[in-house]
C-alpha positions, 0 to 999 in steps of 0.5 A, spaced: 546 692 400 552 691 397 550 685 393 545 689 387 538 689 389 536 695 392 530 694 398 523 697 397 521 693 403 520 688 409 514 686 412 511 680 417 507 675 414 500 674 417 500 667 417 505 664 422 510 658 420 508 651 421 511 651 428 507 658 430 514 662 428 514 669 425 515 669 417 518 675 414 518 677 407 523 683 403 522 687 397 528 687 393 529 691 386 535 689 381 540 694 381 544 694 374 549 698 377 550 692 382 550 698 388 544 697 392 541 702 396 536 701 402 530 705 398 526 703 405 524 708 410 524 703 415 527 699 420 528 692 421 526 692 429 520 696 428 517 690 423 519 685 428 515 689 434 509 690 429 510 683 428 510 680 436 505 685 437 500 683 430 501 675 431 
């Protein structure tokens, strides 16, 4: 990420929204140098496959 904030994390939230969606949520870290990283070892499909197969 380009934007200063690095990402720590990104999870499903275990309730579902109020029209049953699945929620997500993200850790993000002010970056002072403004370059961002992706400090996270995950990926973003595996979340949304937890996510399907938690809820």
């Amino acid at each position: 990420m380009k934007i200063g904030f690095n990402v720590l994390g990104i999870d499903y939230s275990p309730i579902k929204g109020g029209k049953g969606n699945i929620e997500f949520l993200i850790h993000l870290q002010k970056d002072e140098d403004k370059g961002g990283q992706n400090l996270w070892s995950g990926t973003v499909s595996e979340v949304v496959e937890r996510a399907v197969e938690g809820l």
